[in-house]
ZANU-19040 format. One record per residue (C-alpha): residue in three letters; y, z, x. Coordinates in steps of 0.25 Angstrom, whole numbers, plus 5000, padded with zeros to 4 digits. Example, Ala and Ser with C-alpha at 12.3 -4.5 7.8 and 13.67 -1.06 7.14 Angstrom:
ala498250315049ser499650295055
This chain:
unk513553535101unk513753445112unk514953345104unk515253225114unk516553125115unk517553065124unk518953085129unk520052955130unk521252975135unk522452935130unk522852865142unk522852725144unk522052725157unk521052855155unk520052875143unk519153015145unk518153035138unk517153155135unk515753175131unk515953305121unk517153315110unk516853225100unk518053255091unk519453195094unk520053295104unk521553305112unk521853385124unk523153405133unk522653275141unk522853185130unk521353145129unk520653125117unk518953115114unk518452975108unk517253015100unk515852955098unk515852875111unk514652865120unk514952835136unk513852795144unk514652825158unk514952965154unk513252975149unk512952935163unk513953015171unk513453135163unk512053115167unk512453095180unk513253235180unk512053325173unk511153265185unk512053305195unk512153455188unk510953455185unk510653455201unk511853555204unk511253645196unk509853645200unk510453665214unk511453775210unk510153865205unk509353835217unk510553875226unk511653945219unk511154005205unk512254125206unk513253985203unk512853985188unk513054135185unk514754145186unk515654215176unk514354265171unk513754135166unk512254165163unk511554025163unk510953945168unk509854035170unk508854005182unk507454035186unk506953995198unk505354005200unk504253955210unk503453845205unk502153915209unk502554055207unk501354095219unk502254005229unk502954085239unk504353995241unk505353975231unk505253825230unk504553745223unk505353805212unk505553795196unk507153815195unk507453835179unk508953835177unk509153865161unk510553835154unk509953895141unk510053825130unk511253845124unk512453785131unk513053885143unk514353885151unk513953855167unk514453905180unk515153775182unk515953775168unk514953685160unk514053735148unk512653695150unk511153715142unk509753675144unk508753695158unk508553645171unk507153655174unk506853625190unk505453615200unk506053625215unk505253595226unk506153645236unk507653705237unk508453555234unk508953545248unk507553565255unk507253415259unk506153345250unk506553465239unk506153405225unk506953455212unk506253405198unk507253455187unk507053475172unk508253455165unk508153505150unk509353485141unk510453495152unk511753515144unk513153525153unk514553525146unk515853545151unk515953655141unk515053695131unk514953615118unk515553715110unk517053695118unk518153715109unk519553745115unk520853745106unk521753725117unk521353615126unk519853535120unk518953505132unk518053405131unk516753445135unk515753335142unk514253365140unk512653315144unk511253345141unk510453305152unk508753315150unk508053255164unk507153275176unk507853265189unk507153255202unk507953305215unk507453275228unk508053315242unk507853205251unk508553275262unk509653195269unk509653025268unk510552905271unk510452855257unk511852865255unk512852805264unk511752805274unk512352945277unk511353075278unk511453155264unk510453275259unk510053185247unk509353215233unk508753105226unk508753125211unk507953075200unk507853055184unk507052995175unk507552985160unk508553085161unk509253105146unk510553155145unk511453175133unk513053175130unk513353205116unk513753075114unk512652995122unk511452985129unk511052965143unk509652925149unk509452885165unk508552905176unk509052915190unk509052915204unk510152985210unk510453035226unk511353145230unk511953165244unk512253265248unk513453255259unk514153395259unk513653525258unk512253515257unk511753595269unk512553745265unk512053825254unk513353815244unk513253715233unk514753685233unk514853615244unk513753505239unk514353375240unk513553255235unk513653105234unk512653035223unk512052915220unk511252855210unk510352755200unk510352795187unk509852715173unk509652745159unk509952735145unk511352785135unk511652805121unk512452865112unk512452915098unk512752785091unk511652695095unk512452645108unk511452625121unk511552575135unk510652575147unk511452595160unk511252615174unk512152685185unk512052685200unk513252695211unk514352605213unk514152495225unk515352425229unk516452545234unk517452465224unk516552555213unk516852685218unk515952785226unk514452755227unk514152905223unk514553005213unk514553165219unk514353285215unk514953405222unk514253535219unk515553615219unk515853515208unk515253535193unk515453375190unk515153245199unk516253225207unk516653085211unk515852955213unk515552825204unk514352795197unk514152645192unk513652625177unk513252515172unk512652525156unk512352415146unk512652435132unk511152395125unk512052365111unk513152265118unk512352225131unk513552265137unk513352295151unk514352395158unk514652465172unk515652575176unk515852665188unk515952805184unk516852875191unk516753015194unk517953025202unk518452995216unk517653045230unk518753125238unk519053205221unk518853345223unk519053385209unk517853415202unk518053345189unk517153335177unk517653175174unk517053035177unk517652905172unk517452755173unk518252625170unk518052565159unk519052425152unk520052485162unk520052635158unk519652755165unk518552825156unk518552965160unk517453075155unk516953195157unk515653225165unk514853355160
């Protein structure tokens, strides 16, 4: 269901890469798939992506659940009950959001399956306010595995996700840039996350900052800047594995000490990540900076890249 490949340009310079097609494929661009390879960067980056929806969409259905239900789109579908049905206040409360079982188009033009299940203490903006998520067999693709189009192939990028994520509301710190922020400080501990060509494992802990919009009641006007320590295992389906670690970038030479999400945006916007993964065959070591574009970009694109021998390797992020 869920086939996996990557894209190589035919230029000199640029190689793209995706993590669905497997079958040689050509479009108007030029681009062509390379089947059967396994990047780590893209694993990561699309771990790094499904956390980051993952909290956008718990959000949306505390706040704005009329969001999913355009062009007559009926899923996810989402309950929302007290934790003590005797208590008198809406919170603490146990949020379900359900993508059912098979895969489903999305408000947001991805197809998506599988459950979100979430105890909240309070509404996430309340100070101290704790969200303990359940994430069971989150799939997110560009388009839904079945994709066929005679005209112009897409290549469609894809990721399982299966973790528990703890949010927590700090209320506003100086942790980054010693500038007030409203900040979340998340949490995961053996997080799994599958492409169809590879496997992810990490835990992690991640701030967001919230610098723009977070006191109005819109979600689109939620800018954030992210940092974090994250660590874990890879492989892929020919006995290849690697333990890696990322964390941000340190001297300015790398790039931005933050990645961001806009929540007007359906992918991680800008910002670097620095990776650095050994290959436990090889004992190669390795580190790239994954680049998910520049900070003043204000398309919202669904591409990453980083250098590697001198090319640009560009993918696709779920």
């Amino acid at each position: 269901m869920k086939k996996a490949a990557f894209l190589l340009t035919l230029s000199l310079l640029v190689f793209v890469y995706s993590c669905k097609e497997e079958d040689p494929l050509t479009n108007q661009t030029g681009t062509y798939s390379s089947k059967d390879i396994f990047k780590i960067q893209e694993g990561v980056s699309a771990s790094e992506m499904a956390i980051s929806n993952i909290i956008h969409i718990i959000e949306l259905a505390l706040d704005s659940q009329e969001v999913f239900y355009n062009n007559g789109i009926i899923y996810p579908i989402i309950t929302k009950e007290k934790e003590n049905p005797s208590q008198i206040s809406t919170y603490p409360m146990i949020l379900t959001i359900d993508f059912g079982s098979d895969t489903n188009q999305g408000y947001d033009n991805r197809y998506r399956a599988g459950k979100i299940i979430a105890k909240i203490s309070s509404h996430w903006k309340d100070s101290l306010s704790v969200i303990d998520a359940d994430v069971q067999n989150y799939y997110m693709a560009t388009h839904t595995p079945n994709f066929t189009n005679v005209e112009n192939q897409v290549f469609v990028s894809s990721c399982n996700s299966n973790l528990r994520l703890i949010i927590k509301n700090e209320g506003i710190t100086n942790k980054f840039e010693n500038t007030p922020f409203p900040t979340q400080f998340i949490t995961t501990d053996s997080a799994y996350f599958s492409t169809p060509l590879g496997d992810i494992t990490l835990s992690s802990q991640r701030y967001t900052y919230y610098h723009k919009g977070f006191d109005t009641p819109e979600h689109n006007d939620d800018k954030t800047y992210n940092t974090l320590i994250s660590g874990g295992a890879a492989s892929d389906k020919k006995n290849n594995n690697w333990q890696w670690n990322s964390e941000m970038v340190g001297p300015t030479s790398e790039g931005l000490a933050y990645f961001a999400y806009n929540r007007n945006c359906f992918w991680l916007v800008s910002g670097n990540i620095k990776l650095n993964y050994k290959d436990l065959k090889t004992q190669r070591e390795t580190t790239n900076i994954i680049d998910f574009g520049k900070s003043d970009q204000t398309n919202c694109d669904n591409i990453a890249s980083y250098l590697s021998n001198g090319l640009n390797i560009v993918f696709q992020l779920p």
